[in-house]
Biopython code that builds the backbone (N, CA, C, O; Angstrom):
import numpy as np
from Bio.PDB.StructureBuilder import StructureBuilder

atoms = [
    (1, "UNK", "N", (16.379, -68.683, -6.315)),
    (1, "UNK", "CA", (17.005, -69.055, -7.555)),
    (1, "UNK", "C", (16.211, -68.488, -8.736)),
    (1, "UNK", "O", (16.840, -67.872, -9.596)),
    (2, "UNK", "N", (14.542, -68.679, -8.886)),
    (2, "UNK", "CA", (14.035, -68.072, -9.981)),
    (2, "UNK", "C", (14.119, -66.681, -9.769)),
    (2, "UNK", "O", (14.687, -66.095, -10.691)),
    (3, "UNK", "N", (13.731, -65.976, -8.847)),
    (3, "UNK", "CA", (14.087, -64.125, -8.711)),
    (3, "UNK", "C", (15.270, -63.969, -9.226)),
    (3, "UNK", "O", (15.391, -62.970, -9.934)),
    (4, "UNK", "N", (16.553, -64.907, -9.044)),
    (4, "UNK", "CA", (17.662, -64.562, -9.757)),
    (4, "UNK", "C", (17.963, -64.904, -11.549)),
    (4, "UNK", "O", (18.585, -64.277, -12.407)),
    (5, "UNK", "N", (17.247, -66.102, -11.573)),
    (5, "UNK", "CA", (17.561, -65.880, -13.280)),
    (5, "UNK", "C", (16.516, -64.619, -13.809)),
    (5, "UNK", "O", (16.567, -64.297, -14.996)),
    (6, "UNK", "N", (15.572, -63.922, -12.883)),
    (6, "UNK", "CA", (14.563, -62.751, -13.336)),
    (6, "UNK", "C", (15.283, -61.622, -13.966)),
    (6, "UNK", "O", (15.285, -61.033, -15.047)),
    (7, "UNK", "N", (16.090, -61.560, -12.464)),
    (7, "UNK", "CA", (17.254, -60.354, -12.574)),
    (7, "UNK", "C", (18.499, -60.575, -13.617)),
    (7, "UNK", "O", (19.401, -59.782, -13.886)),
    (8, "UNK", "N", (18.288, -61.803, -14.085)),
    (8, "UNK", "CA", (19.531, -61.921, -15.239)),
    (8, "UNK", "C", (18.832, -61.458, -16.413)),
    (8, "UNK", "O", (19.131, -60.358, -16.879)),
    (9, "UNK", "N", (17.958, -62.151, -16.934)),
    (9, "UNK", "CA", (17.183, -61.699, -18.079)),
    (9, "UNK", "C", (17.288, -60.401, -18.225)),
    (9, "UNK", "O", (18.058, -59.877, -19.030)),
    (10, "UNK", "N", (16.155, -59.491, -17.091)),
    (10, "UNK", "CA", (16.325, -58.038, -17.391)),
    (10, "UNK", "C", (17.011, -57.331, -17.472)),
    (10, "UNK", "O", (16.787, -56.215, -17.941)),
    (11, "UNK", "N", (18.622, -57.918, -16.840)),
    (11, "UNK", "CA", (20.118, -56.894, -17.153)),
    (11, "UNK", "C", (20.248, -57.320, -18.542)),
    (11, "UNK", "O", (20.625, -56.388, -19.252)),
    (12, "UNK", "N", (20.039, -58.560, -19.250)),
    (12, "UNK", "CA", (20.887, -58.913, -20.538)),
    (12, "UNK", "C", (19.537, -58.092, -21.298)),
    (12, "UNK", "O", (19.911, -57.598, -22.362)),
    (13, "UNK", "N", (18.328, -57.878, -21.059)),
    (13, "UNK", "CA", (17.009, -57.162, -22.124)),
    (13, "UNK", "C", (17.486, -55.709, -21.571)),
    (13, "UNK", "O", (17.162, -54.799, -22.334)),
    (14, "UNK", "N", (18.361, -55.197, -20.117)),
    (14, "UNK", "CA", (18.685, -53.815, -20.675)),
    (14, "UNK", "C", (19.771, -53.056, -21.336)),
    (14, "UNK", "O", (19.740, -51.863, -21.638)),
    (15, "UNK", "N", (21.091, -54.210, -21.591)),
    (15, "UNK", "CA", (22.295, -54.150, -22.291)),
    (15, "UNK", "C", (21.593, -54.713, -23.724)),
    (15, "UNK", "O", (22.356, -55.346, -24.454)),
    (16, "UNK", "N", (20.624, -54.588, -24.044)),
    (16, "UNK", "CA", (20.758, -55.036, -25.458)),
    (16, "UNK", "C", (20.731, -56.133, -26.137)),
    (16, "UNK", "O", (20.536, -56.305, -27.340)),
    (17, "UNK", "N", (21.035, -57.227, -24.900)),
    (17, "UNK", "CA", (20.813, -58.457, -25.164)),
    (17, "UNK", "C", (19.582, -59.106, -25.798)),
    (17, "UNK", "O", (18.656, -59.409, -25.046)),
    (18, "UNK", "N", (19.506, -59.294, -26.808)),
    (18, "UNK", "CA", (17.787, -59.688, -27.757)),
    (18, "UNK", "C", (18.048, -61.570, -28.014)),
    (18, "UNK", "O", (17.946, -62.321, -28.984)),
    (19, "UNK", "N", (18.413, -61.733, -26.603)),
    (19, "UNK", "CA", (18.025, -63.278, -27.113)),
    (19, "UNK", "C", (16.680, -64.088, -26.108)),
    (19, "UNK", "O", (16.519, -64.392, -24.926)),
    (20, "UNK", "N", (15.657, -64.223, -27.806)),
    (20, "UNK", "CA", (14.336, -64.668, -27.105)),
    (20, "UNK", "C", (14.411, -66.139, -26.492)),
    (20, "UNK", "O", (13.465, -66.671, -25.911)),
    (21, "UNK", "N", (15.332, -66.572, -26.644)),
    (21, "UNK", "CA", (15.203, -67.684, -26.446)),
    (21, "UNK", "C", (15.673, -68.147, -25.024)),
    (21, "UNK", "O", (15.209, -68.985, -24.251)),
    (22, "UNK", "N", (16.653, -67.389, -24.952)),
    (22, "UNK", "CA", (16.716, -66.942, -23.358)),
    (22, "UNK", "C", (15.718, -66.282, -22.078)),
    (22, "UNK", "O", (15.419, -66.508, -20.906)),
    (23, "UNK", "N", (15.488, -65.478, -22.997)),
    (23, "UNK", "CA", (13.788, -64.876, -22.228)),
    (23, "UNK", "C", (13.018, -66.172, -21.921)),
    (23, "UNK", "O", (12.891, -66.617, -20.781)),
    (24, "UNK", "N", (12.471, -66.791, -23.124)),
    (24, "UNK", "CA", (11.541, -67.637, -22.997)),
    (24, "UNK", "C", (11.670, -69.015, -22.224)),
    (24, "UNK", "O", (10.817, -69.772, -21.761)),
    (25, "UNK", "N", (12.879, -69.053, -22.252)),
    (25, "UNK", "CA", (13.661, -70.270, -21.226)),
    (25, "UNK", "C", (13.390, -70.079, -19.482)),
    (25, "UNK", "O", (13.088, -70.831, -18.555)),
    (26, "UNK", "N", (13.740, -68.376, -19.678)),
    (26, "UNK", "CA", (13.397, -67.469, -17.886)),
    (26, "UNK", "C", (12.336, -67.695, -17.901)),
    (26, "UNK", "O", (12.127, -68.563, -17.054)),
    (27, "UNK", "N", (11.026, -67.280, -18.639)),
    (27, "UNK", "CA", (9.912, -66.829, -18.103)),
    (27, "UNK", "C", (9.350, -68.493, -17.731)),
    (27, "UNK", "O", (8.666, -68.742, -16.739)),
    (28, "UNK", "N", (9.752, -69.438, -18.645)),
    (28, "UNK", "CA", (9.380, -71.118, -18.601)),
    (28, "UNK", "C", (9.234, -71.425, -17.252)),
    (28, "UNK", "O", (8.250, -71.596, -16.532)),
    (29, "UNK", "N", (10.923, -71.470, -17.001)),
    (29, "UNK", "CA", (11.456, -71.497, -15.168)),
    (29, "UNK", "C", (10.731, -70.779, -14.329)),
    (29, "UNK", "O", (10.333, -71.418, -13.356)),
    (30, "UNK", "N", (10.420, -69.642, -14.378)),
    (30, "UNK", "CA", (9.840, -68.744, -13.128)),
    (30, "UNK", "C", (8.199, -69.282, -13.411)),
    (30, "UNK", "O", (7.573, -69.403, -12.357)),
    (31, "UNK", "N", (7.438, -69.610, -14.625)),
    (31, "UNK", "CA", (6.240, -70.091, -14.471)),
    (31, "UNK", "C", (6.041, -71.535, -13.573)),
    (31, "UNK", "O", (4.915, -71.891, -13.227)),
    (32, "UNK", "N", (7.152, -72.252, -13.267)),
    (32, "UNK", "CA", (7.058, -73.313, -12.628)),
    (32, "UNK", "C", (7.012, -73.038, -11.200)),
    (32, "UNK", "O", (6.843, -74.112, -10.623)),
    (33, "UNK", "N", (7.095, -71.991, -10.308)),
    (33, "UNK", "CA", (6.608, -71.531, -9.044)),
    (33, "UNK", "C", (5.092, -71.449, -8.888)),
    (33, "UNK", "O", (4.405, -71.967, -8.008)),
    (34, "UNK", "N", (4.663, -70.608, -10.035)),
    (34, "UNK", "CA", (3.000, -71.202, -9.736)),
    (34, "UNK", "C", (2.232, -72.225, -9.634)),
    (34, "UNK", "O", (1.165, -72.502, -9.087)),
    (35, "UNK", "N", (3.134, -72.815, -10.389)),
    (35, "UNK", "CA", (2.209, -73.982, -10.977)),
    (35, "UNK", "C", (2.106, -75.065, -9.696)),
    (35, "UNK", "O", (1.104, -75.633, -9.260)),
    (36, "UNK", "N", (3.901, -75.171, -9.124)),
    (36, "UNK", "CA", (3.678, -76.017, -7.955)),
    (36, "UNK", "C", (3.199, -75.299, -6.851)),
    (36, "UNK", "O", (2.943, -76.037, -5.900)),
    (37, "UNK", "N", (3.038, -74.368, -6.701)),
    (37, "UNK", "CA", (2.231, -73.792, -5.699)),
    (37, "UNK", "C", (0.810, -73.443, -6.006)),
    (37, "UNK", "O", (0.438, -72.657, -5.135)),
    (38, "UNK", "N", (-0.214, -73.701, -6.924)),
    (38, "UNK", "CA", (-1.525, -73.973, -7.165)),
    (38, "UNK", "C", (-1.684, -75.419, -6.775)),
    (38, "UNK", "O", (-2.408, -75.928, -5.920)),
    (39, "UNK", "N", (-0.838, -75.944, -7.603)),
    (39, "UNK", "CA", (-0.948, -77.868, -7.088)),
    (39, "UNK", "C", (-0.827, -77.939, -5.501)),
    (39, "UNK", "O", (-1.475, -78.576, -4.671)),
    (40, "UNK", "N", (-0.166, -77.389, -5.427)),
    (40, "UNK", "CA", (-0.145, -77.901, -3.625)),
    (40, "UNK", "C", (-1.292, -77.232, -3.340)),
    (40, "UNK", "O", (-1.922, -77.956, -2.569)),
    (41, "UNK", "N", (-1.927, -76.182, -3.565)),
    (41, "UNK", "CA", (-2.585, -75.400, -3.067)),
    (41, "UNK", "C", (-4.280, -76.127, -2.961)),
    (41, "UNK", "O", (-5.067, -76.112, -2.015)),
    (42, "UNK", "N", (-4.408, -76.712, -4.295)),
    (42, "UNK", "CA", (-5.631, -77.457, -4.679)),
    (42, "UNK", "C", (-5.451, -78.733, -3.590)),
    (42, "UNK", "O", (-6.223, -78.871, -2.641)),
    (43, "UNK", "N", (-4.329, -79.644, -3.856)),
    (43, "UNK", "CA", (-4.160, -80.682, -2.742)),
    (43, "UNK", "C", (-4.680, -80.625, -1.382)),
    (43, "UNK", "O", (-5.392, -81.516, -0.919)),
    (44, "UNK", "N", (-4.283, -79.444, -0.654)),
    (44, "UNK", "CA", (-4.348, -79.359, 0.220)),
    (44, "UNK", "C", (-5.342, -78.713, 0.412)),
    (44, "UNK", "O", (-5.380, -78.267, 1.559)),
    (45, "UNK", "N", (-6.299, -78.418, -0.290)),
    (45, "UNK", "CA", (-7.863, -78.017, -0.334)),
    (45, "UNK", "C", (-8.845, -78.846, -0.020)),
    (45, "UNK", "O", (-9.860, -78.777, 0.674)),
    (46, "UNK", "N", (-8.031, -80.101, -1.053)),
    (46, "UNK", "CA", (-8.948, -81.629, -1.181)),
    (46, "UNK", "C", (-8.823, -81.897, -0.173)),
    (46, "UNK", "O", (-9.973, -82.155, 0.181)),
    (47, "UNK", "N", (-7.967, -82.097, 0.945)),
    (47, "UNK", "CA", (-7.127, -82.857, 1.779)),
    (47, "UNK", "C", (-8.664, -82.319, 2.880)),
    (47, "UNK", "O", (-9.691, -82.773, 3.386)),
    (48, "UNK", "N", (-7.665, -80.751, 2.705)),
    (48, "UNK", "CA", (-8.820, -80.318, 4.191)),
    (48, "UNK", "C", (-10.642, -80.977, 4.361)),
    (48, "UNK", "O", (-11.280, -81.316, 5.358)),
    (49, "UNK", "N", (-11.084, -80.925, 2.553)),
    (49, "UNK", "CA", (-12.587, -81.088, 2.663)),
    (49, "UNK", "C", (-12.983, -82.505, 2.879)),
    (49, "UNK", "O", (-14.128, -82.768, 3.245)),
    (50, "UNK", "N", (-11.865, -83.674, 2.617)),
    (50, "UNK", "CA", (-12.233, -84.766, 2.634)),
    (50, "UNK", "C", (-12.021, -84.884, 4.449)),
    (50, "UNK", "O", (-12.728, -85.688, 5.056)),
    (51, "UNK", "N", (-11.258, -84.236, 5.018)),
    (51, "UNK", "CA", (-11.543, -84.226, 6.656)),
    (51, "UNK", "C", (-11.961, -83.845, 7.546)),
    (51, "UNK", "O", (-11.845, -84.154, 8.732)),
    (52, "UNK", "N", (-13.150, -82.238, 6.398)),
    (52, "UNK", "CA", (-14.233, -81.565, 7.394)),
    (52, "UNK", "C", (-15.108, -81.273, 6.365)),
    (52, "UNK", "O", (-15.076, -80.169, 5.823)),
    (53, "UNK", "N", (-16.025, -82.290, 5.975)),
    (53, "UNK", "CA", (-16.669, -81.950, 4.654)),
    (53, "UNK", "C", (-18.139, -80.851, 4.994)),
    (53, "UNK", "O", (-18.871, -80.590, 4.039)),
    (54, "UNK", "N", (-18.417, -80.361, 6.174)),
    (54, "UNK", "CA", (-19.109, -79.215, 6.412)),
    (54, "UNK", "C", (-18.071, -78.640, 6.044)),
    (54, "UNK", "O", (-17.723, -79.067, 4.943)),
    (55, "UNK", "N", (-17.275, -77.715, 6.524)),
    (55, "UNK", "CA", (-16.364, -76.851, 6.119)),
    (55, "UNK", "C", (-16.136, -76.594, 4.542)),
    (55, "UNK", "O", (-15.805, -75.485, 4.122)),
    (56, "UNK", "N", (-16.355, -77.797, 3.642)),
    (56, "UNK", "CA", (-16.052, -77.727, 2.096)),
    (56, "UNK", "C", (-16.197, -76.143, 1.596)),
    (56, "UNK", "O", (-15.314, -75.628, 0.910)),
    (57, "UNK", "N", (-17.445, -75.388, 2.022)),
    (57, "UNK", "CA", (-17.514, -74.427, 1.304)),
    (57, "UNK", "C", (-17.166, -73.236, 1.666)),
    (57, "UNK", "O", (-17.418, -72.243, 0.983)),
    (58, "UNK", "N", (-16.615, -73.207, 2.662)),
    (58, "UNK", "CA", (-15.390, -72.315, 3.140)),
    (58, "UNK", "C", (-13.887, -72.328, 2.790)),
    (58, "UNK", "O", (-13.101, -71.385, 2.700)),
    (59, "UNK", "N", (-13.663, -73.923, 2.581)),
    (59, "UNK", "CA", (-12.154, -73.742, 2.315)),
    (59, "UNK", "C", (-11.875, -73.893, 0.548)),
    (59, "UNK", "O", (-10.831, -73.705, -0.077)),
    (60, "UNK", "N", (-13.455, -74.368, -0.026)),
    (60, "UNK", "CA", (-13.519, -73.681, -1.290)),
    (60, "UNK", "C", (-13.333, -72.381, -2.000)),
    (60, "UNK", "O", (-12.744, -72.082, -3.039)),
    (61, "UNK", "N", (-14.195, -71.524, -0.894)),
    (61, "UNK", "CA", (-13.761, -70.416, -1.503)),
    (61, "UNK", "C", (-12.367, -69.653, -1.549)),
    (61, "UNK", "O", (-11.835, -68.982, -2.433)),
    (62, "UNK", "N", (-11.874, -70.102, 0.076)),
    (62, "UNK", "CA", (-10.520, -69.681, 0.320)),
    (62, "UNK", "C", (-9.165, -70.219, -0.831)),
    (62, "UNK", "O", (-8.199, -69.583, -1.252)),
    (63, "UNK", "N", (-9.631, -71.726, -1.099)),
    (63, "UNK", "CA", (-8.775, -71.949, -2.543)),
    (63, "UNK", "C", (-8.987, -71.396, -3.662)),
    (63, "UNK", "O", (-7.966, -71.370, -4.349)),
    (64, "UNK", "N", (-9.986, -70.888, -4.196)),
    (64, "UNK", "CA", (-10.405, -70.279, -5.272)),
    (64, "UNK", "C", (-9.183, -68.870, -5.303)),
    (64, "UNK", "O", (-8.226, -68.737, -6.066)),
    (65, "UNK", "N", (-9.784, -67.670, -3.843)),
    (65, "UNK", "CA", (-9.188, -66.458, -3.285)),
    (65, "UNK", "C", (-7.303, -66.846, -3.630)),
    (65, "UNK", "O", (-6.599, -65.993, -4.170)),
    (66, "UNK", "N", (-6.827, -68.016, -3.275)),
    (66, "UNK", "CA", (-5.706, -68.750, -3.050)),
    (66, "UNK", "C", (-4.619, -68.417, -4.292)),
    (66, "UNK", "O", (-3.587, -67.754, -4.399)),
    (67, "UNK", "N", (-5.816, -69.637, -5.561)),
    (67, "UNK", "CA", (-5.417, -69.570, -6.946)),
    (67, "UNK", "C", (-5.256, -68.624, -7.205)),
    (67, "UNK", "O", (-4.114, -68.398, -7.606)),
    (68, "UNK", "N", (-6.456, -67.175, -7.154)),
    (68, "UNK", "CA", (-6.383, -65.969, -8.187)),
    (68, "UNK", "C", (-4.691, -65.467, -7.485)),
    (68, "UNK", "O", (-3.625, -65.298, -8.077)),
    (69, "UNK", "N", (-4.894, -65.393, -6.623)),
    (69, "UNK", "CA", (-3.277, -64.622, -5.970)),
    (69, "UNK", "C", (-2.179, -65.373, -7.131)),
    (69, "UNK", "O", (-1.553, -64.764, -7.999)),
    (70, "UNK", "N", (-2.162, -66.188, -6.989)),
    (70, "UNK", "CA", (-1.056, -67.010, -7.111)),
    (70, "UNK", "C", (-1.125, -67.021, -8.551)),
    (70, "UNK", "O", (-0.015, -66.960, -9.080)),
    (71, "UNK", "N", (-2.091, -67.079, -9.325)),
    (71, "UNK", "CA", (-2.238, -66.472, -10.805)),
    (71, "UNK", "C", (-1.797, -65.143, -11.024)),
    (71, "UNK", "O", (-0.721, -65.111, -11.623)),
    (72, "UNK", "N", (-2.105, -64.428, -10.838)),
    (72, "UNK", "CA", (-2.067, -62.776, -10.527)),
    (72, "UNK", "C", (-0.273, -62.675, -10.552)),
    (72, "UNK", "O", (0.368, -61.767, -11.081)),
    (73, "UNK", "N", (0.203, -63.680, -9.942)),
    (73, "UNK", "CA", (1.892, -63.614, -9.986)),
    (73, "UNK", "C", (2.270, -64.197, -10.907)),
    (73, "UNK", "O", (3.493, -64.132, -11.029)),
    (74, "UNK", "N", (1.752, -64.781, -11.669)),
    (74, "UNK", "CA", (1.942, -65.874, -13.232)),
    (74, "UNK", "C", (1.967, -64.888, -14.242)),
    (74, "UNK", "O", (2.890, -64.836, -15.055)),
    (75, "UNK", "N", (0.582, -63.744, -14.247)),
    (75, "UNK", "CA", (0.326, -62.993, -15.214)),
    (75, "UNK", "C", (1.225, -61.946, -15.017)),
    (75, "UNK", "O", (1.677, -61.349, -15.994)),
    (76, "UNK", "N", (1.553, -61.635, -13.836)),
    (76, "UNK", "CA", (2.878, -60.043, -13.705)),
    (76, "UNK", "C", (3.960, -60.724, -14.330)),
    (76, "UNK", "O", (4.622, -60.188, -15.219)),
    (77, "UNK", "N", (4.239, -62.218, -13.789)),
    (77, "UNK", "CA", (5.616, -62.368, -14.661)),
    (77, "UNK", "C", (5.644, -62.332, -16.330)),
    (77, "UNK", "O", (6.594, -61.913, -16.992)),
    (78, "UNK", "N", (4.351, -62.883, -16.883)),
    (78, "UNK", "CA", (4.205, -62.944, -18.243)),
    (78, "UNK", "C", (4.131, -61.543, -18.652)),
    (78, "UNK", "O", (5.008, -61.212, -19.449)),
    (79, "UNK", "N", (3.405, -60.753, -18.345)),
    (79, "UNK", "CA", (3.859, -58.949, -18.210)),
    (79, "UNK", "C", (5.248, -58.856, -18.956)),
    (79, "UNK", "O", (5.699, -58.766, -20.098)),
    (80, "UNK", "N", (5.687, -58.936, -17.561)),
    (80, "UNK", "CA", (6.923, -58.290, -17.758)),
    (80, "UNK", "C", (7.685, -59.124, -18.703)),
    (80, "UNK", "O", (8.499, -58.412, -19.292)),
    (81, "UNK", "N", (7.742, -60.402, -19.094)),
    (81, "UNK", "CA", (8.363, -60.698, -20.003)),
    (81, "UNK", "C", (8.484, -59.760, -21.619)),
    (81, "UNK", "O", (9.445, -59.490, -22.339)),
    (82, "UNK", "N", (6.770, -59.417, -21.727)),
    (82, "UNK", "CA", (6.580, -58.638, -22.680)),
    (82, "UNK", "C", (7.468, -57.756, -22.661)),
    (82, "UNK", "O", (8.389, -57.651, -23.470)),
    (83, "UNK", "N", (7.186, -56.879, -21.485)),
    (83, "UNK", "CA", (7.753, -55.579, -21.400)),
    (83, "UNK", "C", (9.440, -55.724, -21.364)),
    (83, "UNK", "O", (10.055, -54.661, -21.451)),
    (84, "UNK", "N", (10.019, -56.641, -21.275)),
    (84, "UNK", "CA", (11.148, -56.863, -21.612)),
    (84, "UNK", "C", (11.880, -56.735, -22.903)),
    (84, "UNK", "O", (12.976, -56.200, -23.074)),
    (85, "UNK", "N", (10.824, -57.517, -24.116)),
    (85, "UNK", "CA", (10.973, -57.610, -25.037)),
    (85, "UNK", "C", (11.289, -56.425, -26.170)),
    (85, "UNK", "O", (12.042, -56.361, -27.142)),
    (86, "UNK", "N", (9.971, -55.184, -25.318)),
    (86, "UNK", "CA", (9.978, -54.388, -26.344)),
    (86, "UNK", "C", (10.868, -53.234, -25.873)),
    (86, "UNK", "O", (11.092, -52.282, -26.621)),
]
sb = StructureBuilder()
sb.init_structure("model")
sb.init_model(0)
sb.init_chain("A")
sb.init_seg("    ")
for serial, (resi, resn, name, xyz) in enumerate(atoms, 1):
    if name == "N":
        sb.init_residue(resn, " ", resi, " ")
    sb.init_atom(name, np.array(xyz, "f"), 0.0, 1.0, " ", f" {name:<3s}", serial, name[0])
structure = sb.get_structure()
């Protein structure tokens, strides 16, 4: 569903369509995939260390490795919003 309002935005930003408010409504929606997928991601970080607390600093780092990914897809979408714009 969010890949598809993606693909709406960028047909209406390549017909000419200049409504920011629409953009900013898309990019809102598609930022809410990261966000619940960092939250789960941290959860289930806590989860693991509170049930192998040797392990903590292994599955620390692997959440850290986790976040940047999953950021990294936050910042391409904010990208391209730009690049939409102009």
């Amino acid at each position: 569903m969010l890949a598809n309002l993606a693909i709406l935005a960028q047909e209406a930003a390549e017909e000419g369509i200049t409504n920011t408010g629409l953009a900013a409504l898309t990019y809102g929606i598609a930022a809410l995939g990261p966000g619940i997928g960092i939250g789960y991601l941290v959860g289930q970080s806590v989860q693991a260390m509170a049930r192998q607390p040797e392990a903590a600093g292994m599955v620390r780092t692997t959440m850290f490795l986790g976040i940047a990914f999953v950021e990294a897809l936050a910042l391409i979408g904010f990208v391209v919003f730009f690049l939409g714009q102009a």
